[in-house]
C-alpha positions as CSV (number, residue, x, y, z in Angstrom):
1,X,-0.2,-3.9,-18.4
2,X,2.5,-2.5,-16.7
3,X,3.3,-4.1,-12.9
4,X,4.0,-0.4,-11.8
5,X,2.8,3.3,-12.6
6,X,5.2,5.0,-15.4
7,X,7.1,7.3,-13.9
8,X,6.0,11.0,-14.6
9,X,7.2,13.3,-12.3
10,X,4.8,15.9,-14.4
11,X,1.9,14.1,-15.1
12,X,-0.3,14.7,-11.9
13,X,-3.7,13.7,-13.2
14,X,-7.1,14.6,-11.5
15,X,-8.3,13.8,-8.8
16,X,-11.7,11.8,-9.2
17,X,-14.3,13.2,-6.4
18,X,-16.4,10.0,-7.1
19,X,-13.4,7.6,-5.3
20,X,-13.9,7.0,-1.8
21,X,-11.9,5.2,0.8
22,X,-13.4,3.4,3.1
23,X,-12.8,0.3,5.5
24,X,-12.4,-3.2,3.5
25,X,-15.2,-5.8,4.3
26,X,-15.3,-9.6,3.6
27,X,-17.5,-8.9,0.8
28,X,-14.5,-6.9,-1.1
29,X,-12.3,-9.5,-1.5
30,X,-13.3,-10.5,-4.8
31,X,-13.0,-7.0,-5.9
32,X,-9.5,-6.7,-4.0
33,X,-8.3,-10.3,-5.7
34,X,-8.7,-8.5,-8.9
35,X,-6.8,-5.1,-8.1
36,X,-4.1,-7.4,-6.9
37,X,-3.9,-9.6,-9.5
38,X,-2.5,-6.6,-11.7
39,X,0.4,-7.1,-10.0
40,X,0.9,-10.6,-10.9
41,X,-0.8,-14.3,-10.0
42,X,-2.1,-14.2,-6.6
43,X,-1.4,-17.2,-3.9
44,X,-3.7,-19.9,-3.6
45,X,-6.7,-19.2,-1.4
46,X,-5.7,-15.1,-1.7
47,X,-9.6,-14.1,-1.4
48,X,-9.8,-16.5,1.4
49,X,-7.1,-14.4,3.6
50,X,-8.3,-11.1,2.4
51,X,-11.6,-12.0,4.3
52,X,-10.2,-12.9,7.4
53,X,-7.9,-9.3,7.7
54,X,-11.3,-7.7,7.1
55,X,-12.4,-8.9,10.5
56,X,-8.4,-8.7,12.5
57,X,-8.8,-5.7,14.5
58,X,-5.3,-5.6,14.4
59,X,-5.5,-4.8,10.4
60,X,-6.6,-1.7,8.7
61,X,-7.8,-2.9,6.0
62,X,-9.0,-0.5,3.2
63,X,-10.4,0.1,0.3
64,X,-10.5,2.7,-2.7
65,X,-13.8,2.7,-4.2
66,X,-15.7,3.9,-7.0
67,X,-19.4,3.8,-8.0
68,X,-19.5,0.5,-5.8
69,X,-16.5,-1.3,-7.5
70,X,-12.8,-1.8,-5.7
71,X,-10.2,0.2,-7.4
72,X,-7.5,0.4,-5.0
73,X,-6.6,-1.1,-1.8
74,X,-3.9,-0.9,1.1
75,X,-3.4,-2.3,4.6
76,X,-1.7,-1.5,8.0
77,X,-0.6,-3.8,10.1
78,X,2.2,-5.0,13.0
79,X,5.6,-6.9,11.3
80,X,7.2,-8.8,14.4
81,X,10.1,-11.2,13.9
82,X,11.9,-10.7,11.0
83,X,15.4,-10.3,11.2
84,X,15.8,-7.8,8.6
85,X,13.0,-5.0,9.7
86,X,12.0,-3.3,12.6
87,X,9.1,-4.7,14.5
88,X,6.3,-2.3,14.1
89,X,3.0,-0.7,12.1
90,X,3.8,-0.9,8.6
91,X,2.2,0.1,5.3
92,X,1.2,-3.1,2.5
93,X,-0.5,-4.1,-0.5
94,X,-0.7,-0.2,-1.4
95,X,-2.1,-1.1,-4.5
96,X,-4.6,0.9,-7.4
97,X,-6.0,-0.8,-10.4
98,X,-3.9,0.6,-13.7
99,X,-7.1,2.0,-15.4
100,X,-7.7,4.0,-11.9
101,X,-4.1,5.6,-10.9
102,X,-3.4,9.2,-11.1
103,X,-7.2,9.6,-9.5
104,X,-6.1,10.4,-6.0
105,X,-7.1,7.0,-4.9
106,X,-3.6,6.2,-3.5
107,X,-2.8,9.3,-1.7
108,X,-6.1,9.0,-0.3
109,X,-5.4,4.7,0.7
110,X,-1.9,6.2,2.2
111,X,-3.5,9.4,4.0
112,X,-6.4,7.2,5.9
113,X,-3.8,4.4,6.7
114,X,-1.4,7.4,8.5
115,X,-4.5,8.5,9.9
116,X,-5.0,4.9,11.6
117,X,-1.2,4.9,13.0
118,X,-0.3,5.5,16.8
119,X,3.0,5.8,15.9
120,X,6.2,5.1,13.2
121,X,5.0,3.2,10.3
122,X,7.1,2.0,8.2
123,X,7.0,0.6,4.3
124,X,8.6,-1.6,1.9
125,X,8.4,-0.5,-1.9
126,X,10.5,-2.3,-4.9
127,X,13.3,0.3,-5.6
128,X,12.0,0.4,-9.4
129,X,8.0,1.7,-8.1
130,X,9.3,5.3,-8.6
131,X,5.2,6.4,-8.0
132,X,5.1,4.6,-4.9
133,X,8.6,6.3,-4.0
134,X,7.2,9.4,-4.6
135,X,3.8,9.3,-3.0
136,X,5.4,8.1,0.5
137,X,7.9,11.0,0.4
138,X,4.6,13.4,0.1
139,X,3.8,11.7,2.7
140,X,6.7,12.3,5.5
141,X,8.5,9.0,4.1
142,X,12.0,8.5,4.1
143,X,14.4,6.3,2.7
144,X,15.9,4.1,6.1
145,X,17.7,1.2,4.0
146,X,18.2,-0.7,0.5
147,X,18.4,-4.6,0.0
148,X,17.3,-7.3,-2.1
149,X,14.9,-9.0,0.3
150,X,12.8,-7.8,3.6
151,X,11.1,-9.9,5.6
152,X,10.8,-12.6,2.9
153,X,9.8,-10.1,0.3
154,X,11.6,-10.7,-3.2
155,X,11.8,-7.8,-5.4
156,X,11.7,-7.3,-9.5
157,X,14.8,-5.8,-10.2
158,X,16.5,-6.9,-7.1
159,X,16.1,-3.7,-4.9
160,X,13.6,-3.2,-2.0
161,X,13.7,0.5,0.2
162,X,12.3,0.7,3.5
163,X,11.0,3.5,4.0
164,X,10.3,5.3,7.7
165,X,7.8,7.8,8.8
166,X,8.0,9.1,12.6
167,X,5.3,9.9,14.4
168,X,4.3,13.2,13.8
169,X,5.0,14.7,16.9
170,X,8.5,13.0,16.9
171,X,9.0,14.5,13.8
172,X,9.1,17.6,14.4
């Protein structure tokens, strides 16, 4: 299974009306362990963590659903104290199950999070997630920097962007 999308600047799939995004809940993070496990083995007590966001007001948590199961999931949240990034609201874990992309599921995940922000929000995305690239820019994302770690992230490939959307009424 492939860690990212494929890129295919054509293919646009179609949208599935039954996926619905709603706030994540401790009861989720079994179904969210499993979304984020196709990216890779998960940290020791991951499902554990996931719980406790659910209930930090200071989260967004969300979730992509379908017919009751977790097919995507993404969270907002404040970054403070890293040397490397701006303190602020970014975007994380932006993350659909392989067998559910090209759905709608992660511009919907994306849309709700911007819809959550009270001001800049910021992301970081590996440099070879082309999708991901591509759904923040139809988003108002822009590239604001290149480098082989952020804030203790470690990239596949070696590249990380971070990526910068102003507030909306900044940005116009």
């Amino acid at each position: 299974m492939p860690l990212f999308a494929v890129a295919a600047p054509d293919a646009h799939g179609r949208p599935d009306p039954a996926v619905a995004v709603r706030a994540g809940r401790a009861a989720d993070a079994g179904g969210i362990a499993l979304v984020a496990a196709t990216r890779g083995p998960l940290p020791d007590g991951f499902a554990a963590r996931v719980a406790g966001w659910s209930a930090d007001r200071a989260r967004h948590l969300l979730v992509a659903e379908r017919e009751g199961a977790v097919v995507g999931w993404a969270m907002l949240a404040r970054w403070d104290g890293h040397d490397d990034v701006p303190d602020g609201l970014y975007v994380s874990a932006l993350t659909v199950h392989p067998d559910r992309r090209r759905t709608g599921a992660g511009t919907r995940l994306l849309a709700a999070l911007l819809e959550r922000a009270d001001g800049d929000v910021r992301s970081v995305v590996n440099a070879r997630n082309t999708p991901s690239l591509a759904l923040h820019a139809r988003h108002g994302f822009t590239e604001a920097g290149r480098a082989a770690t952020y804030a203790g992230i470690e990239f596949e490939g070696g590249t990380g962007v971070l990526l910068h959307r102003r507030r909306q009424e900044d940005a116009t």
